[in-house]
N, CA, C and O atoms as a CHARMM CRD file, in Angstrom:
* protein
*
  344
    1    1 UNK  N    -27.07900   3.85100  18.74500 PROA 1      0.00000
    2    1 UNK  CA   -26.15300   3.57400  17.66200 PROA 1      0.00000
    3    1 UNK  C    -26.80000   3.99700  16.34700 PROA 1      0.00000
    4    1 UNK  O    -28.01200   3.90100  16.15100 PROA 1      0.00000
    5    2 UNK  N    -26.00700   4.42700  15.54000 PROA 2      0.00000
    6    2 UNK  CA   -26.72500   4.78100  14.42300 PROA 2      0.00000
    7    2 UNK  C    -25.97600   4.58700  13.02000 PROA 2      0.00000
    8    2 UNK  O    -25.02100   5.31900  12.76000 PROA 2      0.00000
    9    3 UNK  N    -26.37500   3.66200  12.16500 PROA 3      0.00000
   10    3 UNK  CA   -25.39200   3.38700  11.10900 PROA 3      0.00000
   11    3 UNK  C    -25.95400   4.04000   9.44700 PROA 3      0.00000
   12    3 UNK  O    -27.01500   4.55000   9.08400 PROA 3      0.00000
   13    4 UNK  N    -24.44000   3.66400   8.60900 PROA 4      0.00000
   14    4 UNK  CA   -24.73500   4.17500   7.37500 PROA 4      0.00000
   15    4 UNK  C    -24.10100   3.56800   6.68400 PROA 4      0.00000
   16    4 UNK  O    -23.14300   3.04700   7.25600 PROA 4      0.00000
   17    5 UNK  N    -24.18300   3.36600   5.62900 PROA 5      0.00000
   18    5 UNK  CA   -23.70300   2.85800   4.42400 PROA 5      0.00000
   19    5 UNK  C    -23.25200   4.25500   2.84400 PROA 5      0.00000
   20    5 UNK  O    -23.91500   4.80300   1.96400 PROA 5      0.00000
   21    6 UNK  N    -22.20900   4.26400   3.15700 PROA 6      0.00000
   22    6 UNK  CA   -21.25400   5.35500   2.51400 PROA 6      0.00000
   23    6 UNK  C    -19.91500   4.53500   1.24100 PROA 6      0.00000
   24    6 UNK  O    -19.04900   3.68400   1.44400 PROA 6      0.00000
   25    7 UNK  N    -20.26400   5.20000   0.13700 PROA 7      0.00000
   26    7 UNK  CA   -19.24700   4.96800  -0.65600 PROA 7      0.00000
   27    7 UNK  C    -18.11200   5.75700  -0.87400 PROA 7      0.00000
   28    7 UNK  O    -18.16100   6.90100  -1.32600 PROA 7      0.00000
   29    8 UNK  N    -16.85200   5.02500  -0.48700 PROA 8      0.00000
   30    8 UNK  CA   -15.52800   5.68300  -0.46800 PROA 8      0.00000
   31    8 UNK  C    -15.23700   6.47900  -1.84900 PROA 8      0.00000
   32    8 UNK  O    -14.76900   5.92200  -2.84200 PROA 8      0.00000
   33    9 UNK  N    -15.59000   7.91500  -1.78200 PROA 9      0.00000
   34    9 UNK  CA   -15.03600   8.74900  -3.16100 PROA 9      0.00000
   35    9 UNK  C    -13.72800   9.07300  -3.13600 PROA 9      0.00000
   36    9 UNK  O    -13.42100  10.26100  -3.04300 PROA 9      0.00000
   37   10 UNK  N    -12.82000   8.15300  -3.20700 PROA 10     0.00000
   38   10 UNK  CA   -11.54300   8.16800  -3.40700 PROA 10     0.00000
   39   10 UNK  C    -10.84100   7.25800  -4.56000 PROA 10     0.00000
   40   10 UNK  O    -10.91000   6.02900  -4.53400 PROA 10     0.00000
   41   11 UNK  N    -10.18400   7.95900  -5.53600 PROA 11     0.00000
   42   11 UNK  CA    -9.96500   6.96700  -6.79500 PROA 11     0.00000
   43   11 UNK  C     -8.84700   5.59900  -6.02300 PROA 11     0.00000
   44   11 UNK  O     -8.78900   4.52100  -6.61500 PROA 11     0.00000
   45   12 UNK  N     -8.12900   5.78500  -4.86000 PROA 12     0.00000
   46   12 UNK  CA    -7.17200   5.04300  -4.52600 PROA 12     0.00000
   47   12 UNK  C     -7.79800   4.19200  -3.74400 PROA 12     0.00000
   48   12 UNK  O     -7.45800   3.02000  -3.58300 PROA 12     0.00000
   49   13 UNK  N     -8.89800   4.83200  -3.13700 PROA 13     0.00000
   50   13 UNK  CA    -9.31000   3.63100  -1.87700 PROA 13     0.00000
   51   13 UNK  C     -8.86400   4.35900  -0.14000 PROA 13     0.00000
   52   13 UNK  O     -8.35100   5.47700  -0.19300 PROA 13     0.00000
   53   14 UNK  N     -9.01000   3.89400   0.93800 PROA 14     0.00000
   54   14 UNK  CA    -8.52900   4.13900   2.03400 PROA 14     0.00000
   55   14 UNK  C     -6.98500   3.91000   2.49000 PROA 14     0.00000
   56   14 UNK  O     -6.61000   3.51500   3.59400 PROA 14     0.00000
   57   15 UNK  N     -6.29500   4.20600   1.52400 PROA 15     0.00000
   58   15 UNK  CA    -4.44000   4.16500   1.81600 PROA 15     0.00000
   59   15 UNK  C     -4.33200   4.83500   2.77700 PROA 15     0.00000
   60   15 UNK  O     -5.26000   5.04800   3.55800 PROA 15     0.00000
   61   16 UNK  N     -2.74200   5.45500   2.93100 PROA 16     0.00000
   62   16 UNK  CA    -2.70800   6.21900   4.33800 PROA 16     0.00000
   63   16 UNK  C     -2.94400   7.51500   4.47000 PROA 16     0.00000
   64   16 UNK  O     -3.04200   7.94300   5.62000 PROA 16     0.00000
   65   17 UNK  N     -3.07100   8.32200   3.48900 PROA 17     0.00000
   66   17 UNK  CA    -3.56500   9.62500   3.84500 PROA 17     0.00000
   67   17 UNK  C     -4.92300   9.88800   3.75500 PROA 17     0.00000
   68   17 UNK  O     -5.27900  10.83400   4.45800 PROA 17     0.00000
   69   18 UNK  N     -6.03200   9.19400   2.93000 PROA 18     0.00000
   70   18 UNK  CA    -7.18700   9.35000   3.47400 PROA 18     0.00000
   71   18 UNK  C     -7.82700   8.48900   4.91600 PROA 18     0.00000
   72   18 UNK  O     -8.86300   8.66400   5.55700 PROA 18     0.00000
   73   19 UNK  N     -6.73500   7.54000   5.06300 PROA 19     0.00000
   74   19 UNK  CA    -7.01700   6.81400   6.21600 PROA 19     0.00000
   75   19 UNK  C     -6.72600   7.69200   7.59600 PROA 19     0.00000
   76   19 UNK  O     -7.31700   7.66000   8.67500 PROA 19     0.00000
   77   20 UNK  N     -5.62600   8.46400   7.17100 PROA 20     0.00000
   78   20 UNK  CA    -5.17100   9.29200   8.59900 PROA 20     0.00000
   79   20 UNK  C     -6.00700  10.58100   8.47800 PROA 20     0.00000
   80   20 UNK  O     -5.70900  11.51000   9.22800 PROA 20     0.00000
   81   21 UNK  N     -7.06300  10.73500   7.57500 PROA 21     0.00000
   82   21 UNK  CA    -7.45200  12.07100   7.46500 PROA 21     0.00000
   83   21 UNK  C     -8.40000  11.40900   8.18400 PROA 21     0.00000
   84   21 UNK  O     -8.62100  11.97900   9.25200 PROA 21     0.00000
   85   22 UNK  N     -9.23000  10.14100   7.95600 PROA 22     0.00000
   86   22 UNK  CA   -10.27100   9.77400   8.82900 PROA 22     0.00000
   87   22 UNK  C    -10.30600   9.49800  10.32400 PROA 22     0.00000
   88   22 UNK  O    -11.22000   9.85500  11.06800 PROA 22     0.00000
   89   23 UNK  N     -9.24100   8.84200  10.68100 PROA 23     0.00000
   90   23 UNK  CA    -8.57100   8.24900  11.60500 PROA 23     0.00000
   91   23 UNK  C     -8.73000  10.26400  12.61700 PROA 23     0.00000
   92   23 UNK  O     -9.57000  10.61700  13.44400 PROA 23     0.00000
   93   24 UNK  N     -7.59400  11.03500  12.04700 PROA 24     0.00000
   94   24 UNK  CA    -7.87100  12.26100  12.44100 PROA 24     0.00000
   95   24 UNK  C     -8.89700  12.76100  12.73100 PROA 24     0.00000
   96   24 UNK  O     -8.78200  13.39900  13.77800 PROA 24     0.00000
   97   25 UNK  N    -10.25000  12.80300  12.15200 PROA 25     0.00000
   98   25 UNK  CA   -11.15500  12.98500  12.42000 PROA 25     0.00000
   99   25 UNK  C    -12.39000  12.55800  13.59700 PROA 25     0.00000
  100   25 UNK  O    -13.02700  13.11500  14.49200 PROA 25     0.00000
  101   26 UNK  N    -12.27900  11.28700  13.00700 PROA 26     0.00000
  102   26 UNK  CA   -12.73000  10.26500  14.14700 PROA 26     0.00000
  103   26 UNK  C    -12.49600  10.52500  15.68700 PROA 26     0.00000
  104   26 UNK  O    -13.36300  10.42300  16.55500 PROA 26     0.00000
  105   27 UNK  N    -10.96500  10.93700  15.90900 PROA 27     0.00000
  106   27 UNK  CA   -10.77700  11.08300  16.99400 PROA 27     0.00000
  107   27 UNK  C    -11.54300  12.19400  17.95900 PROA 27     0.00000
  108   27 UNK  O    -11.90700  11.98100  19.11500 PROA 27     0.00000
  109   28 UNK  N    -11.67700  13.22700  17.33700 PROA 28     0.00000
  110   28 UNK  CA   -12.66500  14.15400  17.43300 PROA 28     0.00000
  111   28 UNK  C    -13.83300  13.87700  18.02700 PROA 28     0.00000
  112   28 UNK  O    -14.60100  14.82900  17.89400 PROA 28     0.00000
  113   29 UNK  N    -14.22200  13.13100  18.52600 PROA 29     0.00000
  114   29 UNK  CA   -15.87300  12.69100  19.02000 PROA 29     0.00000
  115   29 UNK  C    -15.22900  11.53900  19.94000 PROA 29     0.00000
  116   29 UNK  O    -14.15000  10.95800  19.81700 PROA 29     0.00000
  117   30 UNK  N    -16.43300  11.37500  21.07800 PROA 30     0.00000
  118   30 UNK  CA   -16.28100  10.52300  22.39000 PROA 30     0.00000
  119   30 UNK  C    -16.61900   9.22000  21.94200 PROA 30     0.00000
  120   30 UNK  O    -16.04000   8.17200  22.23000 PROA 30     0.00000
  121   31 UNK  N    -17.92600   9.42900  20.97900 PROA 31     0.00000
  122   31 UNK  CA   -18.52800   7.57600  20.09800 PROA 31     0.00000
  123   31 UNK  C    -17.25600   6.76600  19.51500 PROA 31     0.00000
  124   31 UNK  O    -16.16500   7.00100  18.99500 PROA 31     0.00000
  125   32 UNK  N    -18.16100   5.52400  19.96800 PROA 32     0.00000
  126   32 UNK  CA   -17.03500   4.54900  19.49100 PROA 32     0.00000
  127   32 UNK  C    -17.43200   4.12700  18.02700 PROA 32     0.00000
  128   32 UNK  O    -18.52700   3.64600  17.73400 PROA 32     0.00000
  129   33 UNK  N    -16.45500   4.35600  17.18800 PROA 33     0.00000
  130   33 UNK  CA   -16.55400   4.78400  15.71700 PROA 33     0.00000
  131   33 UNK  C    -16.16500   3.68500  14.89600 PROA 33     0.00000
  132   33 UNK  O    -14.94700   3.58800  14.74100 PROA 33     0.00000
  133   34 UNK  N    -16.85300   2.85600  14.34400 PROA 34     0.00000
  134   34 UNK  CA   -16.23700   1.55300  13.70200 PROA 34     0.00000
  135   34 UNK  C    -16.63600   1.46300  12.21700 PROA 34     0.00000
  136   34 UNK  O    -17.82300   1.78900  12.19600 PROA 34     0.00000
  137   35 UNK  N    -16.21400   1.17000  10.91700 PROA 35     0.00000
  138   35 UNK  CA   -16.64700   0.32400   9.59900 PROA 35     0.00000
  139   35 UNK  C    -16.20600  -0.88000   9.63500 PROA 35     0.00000
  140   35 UNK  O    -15.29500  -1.46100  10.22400 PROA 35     0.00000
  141   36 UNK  N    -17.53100  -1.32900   8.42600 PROA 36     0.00000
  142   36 UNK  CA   -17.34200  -2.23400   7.95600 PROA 36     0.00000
  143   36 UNK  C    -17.67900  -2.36200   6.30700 PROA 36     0.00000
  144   36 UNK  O    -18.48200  -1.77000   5.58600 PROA 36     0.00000
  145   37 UNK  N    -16.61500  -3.49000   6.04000 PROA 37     0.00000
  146   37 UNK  CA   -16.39100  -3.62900   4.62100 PROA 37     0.00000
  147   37 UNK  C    -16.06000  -4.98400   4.19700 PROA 37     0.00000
  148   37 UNK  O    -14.99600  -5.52700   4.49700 PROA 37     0.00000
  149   38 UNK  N    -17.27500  -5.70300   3.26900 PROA 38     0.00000
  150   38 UNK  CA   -17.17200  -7.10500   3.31200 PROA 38     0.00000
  151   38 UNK  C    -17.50700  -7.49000   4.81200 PROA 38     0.00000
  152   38 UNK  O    -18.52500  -7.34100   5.48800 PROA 38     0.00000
  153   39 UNK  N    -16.09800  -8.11700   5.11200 PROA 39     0.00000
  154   39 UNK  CA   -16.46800  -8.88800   6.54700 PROA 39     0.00000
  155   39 UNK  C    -15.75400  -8.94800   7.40000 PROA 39     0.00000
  156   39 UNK  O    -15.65400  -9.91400   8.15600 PROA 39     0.00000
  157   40 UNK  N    -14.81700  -7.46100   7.47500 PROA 40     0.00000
  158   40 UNK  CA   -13.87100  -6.65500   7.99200 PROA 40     0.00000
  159   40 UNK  C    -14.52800  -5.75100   8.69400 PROA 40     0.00000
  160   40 UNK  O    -15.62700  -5.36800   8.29400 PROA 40     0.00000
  161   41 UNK  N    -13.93300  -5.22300   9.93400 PROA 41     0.00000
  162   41 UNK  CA   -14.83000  -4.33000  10.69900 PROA 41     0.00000
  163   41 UNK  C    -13.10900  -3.87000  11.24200 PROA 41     0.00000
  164   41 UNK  O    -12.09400  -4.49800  11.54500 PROA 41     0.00000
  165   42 UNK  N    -13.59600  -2.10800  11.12600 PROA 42     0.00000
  166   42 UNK  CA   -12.19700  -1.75700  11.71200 PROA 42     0.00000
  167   42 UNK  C    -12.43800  -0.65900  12.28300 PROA 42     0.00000
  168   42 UNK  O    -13.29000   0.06800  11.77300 PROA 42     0.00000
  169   43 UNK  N    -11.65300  -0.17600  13.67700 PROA 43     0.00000
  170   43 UNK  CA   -11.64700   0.78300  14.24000 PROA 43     0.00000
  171   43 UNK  C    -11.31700   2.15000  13.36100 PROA 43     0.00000
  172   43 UNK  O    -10.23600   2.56100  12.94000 PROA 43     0.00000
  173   44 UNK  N    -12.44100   2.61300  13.26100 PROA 44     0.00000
  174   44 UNK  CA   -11.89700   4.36200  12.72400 PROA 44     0.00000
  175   44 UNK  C    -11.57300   5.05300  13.33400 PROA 44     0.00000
  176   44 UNK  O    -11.78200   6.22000  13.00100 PROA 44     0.00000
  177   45 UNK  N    -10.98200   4.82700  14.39100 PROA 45     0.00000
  178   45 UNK  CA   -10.15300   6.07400  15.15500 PROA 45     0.00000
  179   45 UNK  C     -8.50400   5.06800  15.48400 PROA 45     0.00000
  180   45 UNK  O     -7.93900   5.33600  16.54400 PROA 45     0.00000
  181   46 UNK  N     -7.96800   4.18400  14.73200 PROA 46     0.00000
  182   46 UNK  CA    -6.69000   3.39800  14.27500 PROA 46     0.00000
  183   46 UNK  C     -6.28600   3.42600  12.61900 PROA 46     0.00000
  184   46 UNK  O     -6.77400   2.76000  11.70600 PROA 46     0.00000
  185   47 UNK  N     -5.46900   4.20100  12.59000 PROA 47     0.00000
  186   47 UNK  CA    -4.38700   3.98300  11.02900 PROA 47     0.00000
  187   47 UNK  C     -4.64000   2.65400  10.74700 PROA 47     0.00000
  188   47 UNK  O     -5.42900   2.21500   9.91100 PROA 47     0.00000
  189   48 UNK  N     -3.77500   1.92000  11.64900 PROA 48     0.00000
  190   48 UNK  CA    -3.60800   0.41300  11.00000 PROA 48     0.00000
  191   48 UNK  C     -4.90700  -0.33000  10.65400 PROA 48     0.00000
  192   48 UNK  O     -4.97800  -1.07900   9.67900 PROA 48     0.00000
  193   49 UNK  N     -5.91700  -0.09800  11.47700 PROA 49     0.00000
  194   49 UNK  CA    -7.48400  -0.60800  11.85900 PROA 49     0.00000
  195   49 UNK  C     -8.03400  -0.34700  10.36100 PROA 49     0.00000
  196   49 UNK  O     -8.82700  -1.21000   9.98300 PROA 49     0.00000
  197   50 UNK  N     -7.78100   0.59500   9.52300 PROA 50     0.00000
  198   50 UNK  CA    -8.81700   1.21800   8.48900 PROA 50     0.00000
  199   50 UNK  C     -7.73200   0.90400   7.68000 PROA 50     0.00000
  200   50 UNK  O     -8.11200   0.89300   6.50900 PROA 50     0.00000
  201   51 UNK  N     -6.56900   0.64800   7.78200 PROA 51     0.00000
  202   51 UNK  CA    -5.35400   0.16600   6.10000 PROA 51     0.00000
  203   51 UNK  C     -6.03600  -1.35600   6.20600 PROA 51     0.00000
  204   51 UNK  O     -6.41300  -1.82300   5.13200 PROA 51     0.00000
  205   52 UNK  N     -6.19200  -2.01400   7.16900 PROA 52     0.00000
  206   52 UNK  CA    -5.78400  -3.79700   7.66900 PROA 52     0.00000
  207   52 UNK  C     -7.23500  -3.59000   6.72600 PROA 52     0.00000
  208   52 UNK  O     -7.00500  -4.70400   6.25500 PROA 52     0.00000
  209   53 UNK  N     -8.33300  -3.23400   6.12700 PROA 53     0.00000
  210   53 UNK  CA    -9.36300  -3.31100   6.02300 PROA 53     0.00000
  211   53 UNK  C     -9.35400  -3.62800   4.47100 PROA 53     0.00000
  212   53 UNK  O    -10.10500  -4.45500   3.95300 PROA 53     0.00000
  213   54 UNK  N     -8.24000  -2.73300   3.66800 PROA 54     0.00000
  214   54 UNK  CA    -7.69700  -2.98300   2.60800 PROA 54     0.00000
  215   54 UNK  C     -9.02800  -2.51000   1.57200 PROA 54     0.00000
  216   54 UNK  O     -9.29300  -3.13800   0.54700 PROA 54     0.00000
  217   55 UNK  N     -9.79900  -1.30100   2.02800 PROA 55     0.00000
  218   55 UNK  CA   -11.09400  -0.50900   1.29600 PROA 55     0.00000
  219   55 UNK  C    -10.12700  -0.24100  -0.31500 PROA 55     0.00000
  220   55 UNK  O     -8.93700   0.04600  -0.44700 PROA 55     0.00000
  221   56 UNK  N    -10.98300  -0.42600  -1.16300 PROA 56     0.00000
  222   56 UNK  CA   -10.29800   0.22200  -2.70600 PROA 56     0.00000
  223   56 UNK  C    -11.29400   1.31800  -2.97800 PROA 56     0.00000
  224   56 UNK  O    -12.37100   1.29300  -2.38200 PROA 56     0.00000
  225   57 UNK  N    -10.98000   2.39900  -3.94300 PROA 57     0.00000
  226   57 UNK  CA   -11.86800   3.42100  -4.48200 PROA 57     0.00000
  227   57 UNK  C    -12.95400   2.40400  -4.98000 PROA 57     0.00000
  228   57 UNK  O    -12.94400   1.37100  -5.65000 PROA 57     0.00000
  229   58 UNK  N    -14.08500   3.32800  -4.21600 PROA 58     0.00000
  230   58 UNK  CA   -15.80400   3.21100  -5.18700 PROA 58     0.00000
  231   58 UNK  C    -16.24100   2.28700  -4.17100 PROA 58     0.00000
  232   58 UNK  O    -17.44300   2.08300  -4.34300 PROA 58     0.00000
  233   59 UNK  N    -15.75400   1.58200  -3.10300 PROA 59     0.00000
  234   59 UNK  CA   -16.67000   0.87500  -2.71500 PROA 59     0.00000
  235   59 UNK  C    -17.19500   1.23900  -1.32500 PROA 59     0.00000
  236   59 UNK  O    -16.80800   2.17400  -0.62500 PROA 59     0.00000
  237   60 UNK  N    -18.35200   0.14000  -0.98400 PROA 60     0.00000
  238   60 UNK  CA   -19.54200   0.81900  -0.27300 PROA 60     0.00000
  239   60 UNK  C    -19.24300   0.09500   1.24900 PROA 60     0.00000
  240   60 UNK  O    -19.37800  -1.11200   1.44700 PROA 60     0.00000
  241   61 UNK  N    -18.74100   1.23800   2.44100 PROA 61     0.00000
  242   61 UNK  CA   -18.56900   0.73000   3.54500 PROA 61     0.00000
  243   61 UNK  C    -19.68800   0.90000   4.26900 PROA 61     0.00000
  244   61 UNK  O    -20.64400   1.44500   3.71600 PROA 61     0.00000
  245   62 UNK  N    -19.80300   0.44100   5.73900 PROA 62     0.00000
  246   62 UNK  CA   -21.23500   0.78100   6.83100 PROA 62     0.00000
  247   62 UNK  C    -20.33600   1.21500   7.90700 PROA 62     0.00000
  248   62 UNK  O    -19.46200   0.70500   8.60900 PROA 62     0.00000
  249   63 UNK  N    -20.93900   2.44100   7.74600 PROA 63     0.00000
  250   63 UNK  CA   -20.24200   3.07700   9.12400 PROA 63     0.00000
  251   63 UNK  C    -20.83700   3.03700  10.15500 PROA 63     0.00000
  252   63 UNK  O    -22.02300   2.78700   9.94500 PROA 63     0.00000
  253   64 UNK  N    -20.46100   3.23800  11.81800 PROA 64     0.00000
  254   64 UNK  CA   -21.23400   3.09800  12.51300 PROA 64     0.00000
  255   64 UNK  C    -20.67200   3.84500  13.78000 PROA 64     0.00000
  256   64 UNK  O    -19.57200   3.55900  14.25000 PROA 64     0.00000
  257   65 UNK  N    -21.63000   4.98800  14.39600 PROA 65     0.00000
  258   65 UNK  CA   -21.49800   5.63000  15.57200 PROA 65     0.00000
  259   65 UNK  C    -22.03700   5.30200  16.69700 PROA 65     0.00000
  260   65 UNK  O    -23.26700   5.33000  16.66800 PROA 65     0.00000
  261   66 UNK  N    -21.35100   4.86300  18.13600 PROA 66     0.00000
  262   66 UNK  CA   -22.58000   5.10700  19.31800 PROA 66     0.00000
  263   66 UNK  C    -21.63300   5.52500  20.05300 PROA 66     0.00000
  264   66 UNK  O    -20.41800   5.34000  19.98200 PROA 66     0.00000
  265   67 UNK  N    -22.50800   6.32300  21.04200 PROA 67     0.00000
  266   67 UNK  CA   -21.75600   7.24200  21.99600 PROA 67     0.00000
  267   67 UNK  C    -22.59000   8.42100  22.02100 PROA 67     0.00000
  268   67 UNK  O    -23.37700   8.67200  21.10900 PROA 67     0.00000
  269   68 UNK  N    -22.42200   9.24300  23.16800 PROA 68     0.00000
  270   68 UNK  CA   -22.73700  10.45300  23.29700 PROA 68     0.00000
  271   68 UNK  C    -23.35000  11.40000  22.24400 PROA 68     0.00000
  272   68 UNK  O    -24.50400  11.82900  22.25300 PROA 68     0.00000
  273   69 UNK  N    -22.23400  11.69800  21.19000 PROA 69     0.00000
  274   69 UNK  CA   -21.87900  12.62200  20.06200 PROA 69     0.00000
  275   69 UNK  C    -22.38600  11.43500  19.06600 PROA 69     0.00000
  276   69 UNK  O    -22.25900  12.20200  18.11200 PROA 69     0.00000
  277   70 UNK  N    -22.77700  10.42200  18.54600 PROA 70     0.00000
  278   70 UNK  CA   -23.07200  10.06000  17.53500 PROA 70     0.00000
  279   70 UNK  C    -23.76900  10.54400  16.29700 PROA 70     0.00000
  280   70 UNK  O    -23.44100  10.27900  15.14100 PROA 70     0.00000
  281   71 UNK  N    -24.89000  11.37500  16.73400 PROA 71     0.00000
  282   71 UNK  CA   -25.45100  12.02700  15.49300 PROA 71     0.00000
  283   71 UNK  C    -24.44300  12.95200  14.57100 PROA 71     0.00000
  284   71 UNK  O    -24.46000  12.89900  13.34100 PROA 71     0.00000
  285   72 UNK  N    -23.57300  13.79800  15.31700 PROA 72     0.00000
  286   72 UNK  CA   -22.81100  14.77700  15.21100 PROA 72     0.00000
  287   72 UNK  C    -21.85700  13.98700  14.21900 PROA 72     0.00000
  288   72 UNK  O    -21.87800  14.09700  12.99300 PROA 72     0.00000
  289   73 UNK  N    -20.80400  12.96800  15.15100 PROA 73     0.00000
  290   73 UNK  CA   -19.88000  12.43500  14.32300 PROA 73     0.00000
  291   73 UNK  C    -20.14600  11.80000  12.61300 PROA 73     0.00000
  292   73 UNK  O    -19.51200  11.83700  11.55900 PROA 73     0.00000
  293   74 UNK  N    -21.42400  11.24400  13.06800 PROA 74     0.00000
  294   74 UNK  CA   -22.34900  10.27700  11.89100 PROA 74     0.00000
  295   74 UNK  C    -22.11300  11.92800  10.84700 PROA 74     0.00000
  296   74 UNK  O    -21.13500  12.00600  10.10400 PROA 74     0.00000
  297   75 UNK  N    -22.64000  12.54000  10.90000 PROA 75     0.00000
  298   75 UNK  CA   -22.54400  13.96200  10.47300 PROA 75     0.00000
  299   75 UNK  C    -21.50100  14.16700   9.65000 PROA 75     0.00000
  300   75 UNK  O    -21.49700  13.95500   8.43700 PROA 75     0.00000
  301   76 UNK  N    -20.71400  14.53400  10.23000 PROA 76     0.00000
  302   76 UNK  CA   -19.28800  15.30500   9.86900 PROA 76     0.00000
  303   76 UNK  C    -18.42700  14.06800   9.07900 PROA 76     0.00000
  304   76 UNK  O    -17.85800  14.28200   8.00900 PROA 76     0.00000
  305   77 UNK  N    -18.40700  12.42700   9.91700 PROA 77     0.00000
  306   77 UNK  CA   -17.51600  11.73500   9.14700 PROA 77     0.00000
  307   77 UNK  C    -18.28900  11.32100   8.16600 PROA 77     0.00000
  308   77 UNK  O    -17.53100  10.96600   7.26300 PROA 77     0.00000
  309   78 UNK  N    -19.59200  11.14600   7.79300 PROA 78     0.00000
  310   78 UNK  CA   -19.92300  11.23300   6.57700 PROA 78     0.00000
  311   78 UNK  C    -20.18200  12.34200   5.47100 PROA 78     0.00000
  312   78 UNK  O    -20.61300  11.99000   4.37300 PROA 78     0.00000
  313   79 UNK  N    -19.89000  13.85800   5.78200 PROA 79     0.00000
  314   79 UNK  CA   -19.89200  14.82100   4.68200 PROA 79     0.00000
  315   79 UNK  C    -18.54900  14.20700   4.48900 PROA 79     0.00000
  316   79 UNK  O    -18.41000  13.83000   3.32600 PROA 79     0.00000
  317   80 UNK  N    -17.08300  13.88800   5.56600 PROA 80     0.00000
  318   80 UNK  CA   -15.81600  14.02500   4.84900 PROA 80     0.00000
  319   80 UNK  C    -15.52900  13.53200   3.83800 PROA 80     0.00000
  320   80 UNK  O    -14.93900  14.07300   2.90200 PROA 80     0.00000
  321   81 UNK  N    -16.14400  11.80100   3.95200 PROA 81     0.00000
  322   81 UNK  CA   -15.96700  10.80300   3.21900 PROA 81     0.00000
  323   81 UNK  C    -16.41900  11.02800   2.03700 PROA 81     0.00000
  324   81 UNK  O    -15.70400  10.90500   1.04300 PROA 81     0.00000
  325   82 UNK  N    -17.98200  11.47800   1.97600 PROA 82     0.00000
  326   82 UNK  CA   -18.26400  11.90600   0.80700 PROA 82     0.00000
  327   82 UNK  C    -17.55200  12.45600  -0.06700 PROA 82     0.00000
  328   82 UNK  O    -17.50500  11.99400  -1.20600 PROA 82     0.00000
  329   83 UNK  N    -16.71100  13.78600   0.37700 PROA 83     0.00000
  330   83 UNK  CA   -16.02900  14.64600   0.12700 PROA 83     0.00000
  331   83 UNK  C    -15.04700  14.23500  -0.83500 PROA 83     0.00000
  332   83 UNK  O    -14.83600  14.99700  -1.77900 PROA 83     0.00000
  333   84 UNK  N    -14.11700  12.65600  -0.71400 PROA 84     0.00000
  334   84 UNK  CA   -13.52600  12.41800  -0.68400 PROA 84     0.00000
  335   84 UNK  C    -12.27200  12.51100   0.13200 PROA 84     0.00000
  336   84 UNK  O    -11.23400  12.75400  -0.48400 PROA 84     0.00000
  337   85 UNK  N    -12.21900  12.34600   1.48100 PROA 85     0.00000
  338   85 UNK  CA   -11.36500  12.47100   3.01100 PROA 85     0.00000
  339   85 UNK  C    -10.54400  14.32300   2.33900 PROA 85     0.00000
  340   85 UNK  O     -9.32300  14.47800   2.32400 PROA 85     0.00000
  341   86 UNK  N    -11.29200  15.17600   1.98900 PROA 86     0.00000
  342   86 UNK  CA   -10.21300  15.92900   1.29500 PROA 86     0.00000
  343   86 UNK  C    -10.12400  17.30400   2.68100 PROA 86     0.00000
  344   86 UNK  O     -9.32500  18.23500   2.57700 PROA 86     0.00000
C-alpha cells in the first residue's frame, strides 16, 4: 500500500466533474483506490463515494493505493490532481 497526502488544486473543490474526471481515472488500474479527508474515506473509483466526501478547493486529502499497479496509479492519480483533475 502506498499513501499520499495531495492538495485538491481546484478553486471549486471535488464537485462532479472533477470528481468524474477522478472517478474516470481511477478506474483505470486493478488497486483498490481510496481518500481520505477529515474523517471521511471514500472510494475513488465511485462518483457518489468522492461527492458524499464533500472535498472544497485547497484542501489536503490522503490518498491511498494497494494492488498490483499501485505505484503506477499513485503516479498518474497524483500528477492529475495536481493538475487540477484537468
Amino acid at each position: 500500500m502506498v499513501t499520499r497526502k495531495i492538495l485538491i488544486n481546484t478553486a471549486v473543490g471535488l464537485h462532479l466533474r472533477p470528481a468524474g474526471r477522478l472517478c474516470q481515472k481511477a478506474m483505470e488500474y486493478q488497486s483498490r483506490i481510496e481518500f481520505t479527508y477529515k474523517d471521511v474515506h471514500a472510494n475513488a473509483k465511485s462518483v457518489l463515494s468522492v461527492l458524499s466526501a464533500c472535498v472544497p478547493g485547497g484542501s489536503e486529502i490522503e490518498l491511498s493505493c494497494e494492488g498490483e499497479d499501485e505505484e503506477k496509479a499513485m503516479k498518474e492519480l497524483s500528477e492529475l490532481i495536481e493538475q487540477g483533475l484537468e
